[in-house]
C-alpha positions in Angstrom: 3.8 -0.7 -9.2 2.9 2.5 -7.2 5.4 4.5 -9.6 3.3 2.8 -12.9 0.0 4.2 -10.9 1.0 7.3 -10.5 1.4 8.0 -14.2 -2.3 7.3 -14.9 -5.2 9.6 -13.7 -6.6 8.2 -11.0 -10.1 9.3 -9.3 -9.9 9.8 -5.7 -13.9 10.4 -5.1 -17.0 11.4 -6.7 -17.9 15.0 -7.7 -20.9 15.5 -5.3 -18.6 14.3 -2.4 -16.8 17.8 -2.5 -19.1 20.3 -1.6 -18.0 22.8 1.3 -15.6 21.0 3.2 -11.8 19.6 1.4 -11.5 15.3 1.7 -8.7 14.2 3.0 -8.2 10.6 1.0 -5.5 8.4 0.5 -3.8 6.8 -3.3 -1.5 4.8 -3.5 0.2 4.7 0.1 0.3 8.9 0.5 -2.5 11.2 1.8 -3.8 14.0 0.2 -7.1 16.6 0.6 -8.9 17.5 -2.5 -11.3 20.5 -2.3 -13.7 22.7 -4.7 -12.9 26.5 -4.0 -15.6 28.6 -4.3 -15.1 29.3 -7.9 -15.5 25.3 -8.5 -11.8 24.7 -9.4 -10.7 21.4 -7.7 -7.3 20.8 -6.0 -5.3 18.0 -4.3 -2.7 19.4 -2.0 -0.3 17.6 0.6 -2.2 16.9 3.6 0.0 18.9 6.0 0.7 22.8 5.2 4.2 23.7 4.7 4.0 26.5 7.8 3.7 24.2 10.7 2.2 20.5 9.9 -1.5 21.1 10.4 -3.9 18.8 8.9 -5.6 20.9 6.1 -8.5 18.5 6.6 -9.2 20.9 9.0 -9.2 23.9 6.2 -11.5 26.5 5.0 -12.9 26.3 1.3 -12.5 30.0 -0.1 -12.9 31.8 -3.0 -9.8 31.6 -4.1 -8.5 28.2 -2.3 -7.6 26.3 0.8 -7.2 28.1 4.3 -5.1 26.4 7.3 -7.0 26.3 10.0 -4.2 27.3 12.9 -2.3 30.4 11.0 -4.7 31.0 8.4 -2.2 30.5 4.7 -4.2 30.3 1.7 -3.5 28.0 -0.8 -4.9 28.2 -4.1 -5.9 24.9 -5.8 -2.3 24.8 -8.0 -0.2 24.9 -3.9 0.6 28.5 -4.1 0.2 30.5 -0.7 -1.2 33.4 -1.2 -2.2 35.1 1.8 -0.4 35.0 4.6 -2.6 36.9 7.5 0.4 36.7 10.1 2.4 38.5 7.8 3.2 41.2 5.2 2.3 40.8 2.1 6.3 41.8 0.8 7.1 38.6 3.3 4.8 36.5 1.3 5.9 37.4 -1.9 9.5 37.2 -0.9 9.0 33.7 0.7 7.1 32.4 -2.7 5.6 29.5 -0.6 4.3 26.3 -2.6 2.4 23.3 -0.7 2.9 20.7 -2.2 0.0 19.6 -4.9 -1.1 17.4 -7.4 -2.6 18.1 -10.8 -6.4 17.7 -10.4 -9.4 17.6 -12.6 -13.2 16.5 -12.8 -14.8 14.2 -15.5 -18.0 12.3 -15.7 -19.2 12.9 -12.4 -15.9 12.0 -10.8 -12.5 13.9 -9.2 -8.9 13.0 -10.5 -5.6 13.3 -9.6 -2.6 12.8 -11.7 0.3 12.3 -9.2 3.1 11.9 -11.5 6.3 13.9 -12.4 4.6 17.8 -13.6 4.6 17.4 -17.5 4.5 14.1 -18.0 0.4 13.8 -17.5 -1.1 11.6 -20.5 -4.2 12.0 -22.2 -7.3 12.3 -20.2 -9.0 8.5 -21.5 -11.9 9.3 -23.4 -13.0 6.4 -24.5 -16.5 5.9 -26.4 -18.0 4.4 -23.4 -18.1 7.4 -21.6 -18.4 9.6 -24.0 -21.8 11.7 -23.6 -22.3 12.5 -27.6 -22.3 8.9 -28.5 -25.6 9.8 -30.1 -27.8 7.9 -27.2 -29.7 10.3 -24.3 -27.7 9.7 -21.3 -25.4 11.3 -18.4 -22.3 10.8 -17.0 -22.5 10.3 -13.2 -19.7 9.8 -11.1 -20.9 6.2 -8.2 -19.4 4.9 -5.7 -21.8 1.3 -6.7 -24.0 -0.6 -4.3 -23.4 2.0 -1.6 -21.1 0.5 1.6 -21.5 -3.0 1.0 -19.3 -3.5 -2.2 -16.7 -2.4 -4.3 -18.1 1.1 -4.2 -15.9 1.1 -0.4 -12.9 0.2 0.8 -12.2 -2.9 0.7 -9.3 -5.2 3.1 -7.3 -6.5 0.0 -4.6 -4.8 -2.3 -6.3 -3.6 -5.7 -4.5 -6.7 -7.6 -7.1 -9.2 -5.9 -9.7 -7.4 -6.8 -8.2 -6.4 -10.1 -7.8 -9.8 -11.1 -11.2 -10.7 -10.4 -13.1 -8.8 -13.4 -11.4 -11.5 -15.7 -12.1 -14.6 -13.4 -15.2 -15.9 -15.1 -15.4 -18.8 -13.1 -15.9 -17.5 -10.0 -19.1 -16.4 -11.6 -20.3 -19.8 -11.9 -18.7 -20.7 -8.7 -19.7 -18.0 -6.4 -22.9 -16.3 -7.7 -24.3 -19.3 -9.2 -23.3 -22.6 -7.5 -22.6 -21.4 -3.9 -25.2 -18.7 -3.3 -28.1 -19.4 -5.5 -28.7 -17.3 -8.9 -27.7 -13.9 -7.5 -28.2 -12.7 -10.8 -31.5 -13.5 -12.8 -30.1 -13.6 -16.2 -28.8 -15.6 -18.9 -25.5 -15.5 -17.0 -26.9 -18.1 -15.1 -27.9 -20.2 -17.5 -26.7 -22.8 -19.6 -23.2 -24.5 -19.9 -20.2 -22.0 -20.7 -16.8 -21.8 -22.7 -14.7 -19.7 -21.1 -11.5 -18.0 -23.1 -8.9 -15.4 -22.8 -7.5 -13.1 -25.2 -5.2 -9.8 -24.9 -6.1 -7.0 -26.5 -4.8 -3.7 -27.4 -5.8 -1.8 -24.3 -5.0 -4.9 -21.9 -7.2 -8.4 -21.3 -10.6 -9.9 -21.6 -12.2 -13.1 -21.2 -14.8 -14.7 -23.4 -17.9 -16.4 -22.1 -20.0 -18.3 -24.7 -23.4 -19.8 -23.8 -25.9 -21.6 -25.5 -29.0 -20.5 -23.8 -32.2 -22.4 -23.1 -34.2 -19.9 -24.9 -32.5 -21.1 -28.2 -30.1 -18.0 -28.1 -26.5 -17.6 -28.0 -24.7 -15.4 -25.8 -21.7 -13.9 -25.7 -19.8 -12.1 -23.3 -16.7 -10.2 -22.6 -15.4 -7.9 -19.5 -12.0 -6.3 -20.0 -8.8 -5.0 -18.4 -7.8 -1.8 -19.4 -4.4 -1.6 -17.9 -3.1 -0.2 -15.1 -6.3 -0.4 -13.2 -9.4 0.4 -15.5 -12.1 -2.4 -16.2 -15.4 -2.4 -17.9 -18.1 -5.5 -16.7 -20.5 -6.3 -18.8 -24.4 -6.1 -17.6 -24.8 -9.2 -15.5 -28.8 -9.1 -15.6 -29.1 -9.5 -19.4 -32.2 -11.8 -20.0 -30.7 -13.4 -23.5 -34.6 -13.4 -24.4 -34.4 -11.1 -27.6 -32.1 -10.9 -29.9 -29.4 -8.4 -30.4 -26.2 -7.4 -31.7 -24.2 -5.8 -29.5 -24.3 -3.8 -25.9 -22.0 -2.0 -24.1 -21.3 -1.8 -20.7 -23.0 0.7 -18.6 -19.9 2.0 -16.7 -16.2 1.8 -16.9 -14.6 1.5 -13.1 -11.7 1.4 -11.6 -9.8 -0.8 -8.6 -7.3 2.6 -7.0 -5.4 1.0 -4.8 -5.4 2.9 -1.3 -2.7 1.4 0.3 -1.1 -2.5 0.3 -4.2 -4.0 1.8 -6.9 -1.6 0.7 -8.9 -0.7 -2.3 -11.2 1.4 -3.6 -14.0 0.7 -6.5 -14.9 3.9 -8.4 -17.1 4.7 -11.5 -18.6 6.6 -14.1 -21.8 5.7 -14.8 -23.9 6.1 -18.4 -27.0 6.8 -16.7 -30.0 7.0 -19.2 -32.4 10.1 -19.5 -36.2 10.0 -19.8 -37.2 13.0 -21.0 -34.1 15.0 -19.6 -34.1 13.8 -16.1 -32.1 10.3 -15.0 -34.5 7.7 -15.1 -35.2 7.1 -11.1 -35.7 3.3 -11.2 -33.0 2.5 -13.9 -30.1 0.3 -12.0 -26.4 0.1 -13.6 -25.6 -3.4 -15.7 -23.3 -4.7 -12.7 -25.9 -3.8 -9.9 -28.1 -6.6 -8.6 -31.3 -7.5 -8.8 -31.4 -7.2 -4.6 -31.0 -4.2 -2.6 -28.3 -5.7 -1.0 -25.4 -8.2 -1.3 -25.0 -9.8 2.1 -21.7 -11.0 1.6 -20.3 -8.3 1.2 -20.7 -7.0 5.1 -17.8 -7.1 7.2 -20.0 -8.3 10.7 -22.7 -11.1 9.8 -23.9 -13.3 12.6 -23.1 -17.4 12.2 -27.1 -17.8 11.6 -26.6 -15.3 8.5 -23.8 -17.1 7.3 -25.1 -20.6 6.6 -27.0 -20.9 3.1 
């Protein structure tokens, strides 16, 4: 499954995380750092330089790329050295070094890596949900959602668990309704539902119908896109008015880390008001609450009893 990851673009963190130092991150089971030299080109490299091992976590963002920290080689953001201070510069040209590196762009407010065999890259996926000239005032911005206390950080489960849960309906009712209270504050919450699954060209959805108290009907779908892409949704909608259709406000992704680690990732169509994000607009998967306590790692046994 790693091998099938690796031929998708995958993001590996949001734009505004690399500013003047590189990131050293991990997909799927291999480390790499991913920097912005001072030109604002991006690059992933191999996280040890070829001279002598040294973590280039530890590097120096430059004009023109990545600089060990112990002998000083450059690399530029494609894994070429070039500049070797140690040395002469016919020894550097004659030695051709490469570090190892990954093809690496930026989209939408986040950073992506395509870790694949060189040349066989696919399509960057544009679709229409995050497309910025859809004809509506909005901008793309790369989140990490709901801060460190959700899918926005890694979490201790392999990216199929998580993966699996976007089109697990029930757990809805289960979880956020039944168990916890209405974390929700929507039409979600209300009413009895039929619940169906259908493929679809891109991957899977389900289908949530509701007769509302309010007299409405509402219907709902969150989708798959395989490998690892999914779009939720808003889970706030009031079903009050009327209305014919809404997308989702981001489309995410569950990048698995490691075997027993993910990480949630998105880009985010963030409305304008009069050119500027609007500061009190909140995307269609975040609560209503500041804060999901389930989702911390250390609660005390008081905290955990409903």
């Amino acid at each position: 499954m790693g091998e099938l990851m690796r031929r998708y673009w995958q993001p590996v963190c949001t734009s505004d995380e690399l500013r003047d130092l590189p990131r050293k991150e991990k997909l799927p089971c291999e480390e790499i750092v991913v920097f912005r030299d001072k030109k604002g080109r991006v690059g992933a490299l191999d996280s040890h330089c070829a001279h002598r091992g040294t973590s280039l976590e530890w590097g120096r963002v430059e004009e023109e790329g990545l600089r060990c920290c112990y002998h000083g080689w450059l690399y530029d953001t494609q894994g070429r050295c070039v500049d070797m201070p140690c040395e002469t510069e016919e020894f550097r040209q004659a030695m051709d070094v490469w570090q190892p590196a990954y093809l690496a762009t930026e989209y939408g407010g986040l950073v992506f890596v395509y870790m694949g065999p060189p040349g066989t890259e696919p399509l960057f996926p544009r679709f229409d949900i995050i497309d910025p000239d859809r004809g509506e005032d909005v901008v793309l911005r790369g989140m990490r959602l709901w801060g460190d206390y959700a899918v926005g950080m890694v979490k201790d489960c392999n990216w199929l668990q998580h993966y699996e849960n976007i089109v697990d309906p029930y757990h809805l009712l289960i979880l956020h309704q039944w168990i916890s209270g209405d974390q929700f504050e929507g039409a979600l919450m209300q009413g009895k539902a039929t619940i169906g699954w259908e493929k679809t060209p891109l991957g899977v959805r389900y289908n949530v119908i509701k007769d509302l108290p309010s007299g409405n009907r509402m219907v709902r779908h969150a989708e798959c896109i395989v490998p690892n892409m999914f779009i939720i949704p808003s889970i706030r909608e009031p079903g009050t008015a009327p209305k014919r259709k809404q997308r989702g406000t981001e489309l995410s992704w569950a990048v698995p880390i490691d075997n027993e680690h993910v990480r949630g990732i998105s880009i985010v169509v963030w409305p304008l008001d009069n050119g500027a994000p609007k500061p009190d607009w909140k995307s269609g998967t975040d609560t209503i609450a500041d804060i999901r306590p389930g989702s911390f790692l250390e609660r005390s046994y008081e905290e955990r009893i409903p």
